[in-house]
N, C-alpha and C positions, 0 to 999 in steps of 0.2 A: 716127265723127262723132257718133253720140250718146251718146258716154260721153262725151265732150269738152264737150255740150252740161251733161248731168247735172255735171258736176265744176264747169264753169261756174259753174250753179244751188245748190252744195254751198258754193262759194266766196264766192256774191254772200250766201248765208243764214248764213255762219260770221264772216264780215267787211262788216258794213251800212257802216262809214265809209268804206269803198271802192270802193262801187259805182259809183261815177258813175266813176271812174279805170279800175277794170278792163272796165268796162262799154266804155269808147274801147280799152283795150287789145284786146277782143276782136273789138269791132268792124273794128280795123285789122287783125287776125287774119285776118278773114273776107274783108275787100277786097285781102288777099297770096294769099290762097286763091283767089279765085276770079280773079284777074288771074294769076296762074299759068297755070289753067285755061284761062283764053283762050289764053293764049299758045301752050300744049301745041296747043289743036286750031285 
């Protein structure tokens, strides 16, 4: 999880015109993640 966040942060710093785009990509990442989550328990 927090190498995922670091690559993230690697990503948003190497490519600035796509932050706002990956910024929703990983946000939607994170809400598959934790509604997963729920579902398992």
């Amino acid at each position: 999880m927090f190498s995922l966040i670091t690559l993230f942060v690697a990503i948003l710093i190497f490519t600035p015109l796509d932050t706002i785009f990956l910024f929703i990509c990983f946000y939607f990442l994170t809400l598959i993640m934790f509604s997963s989550i729920n579902i398992i328990l």
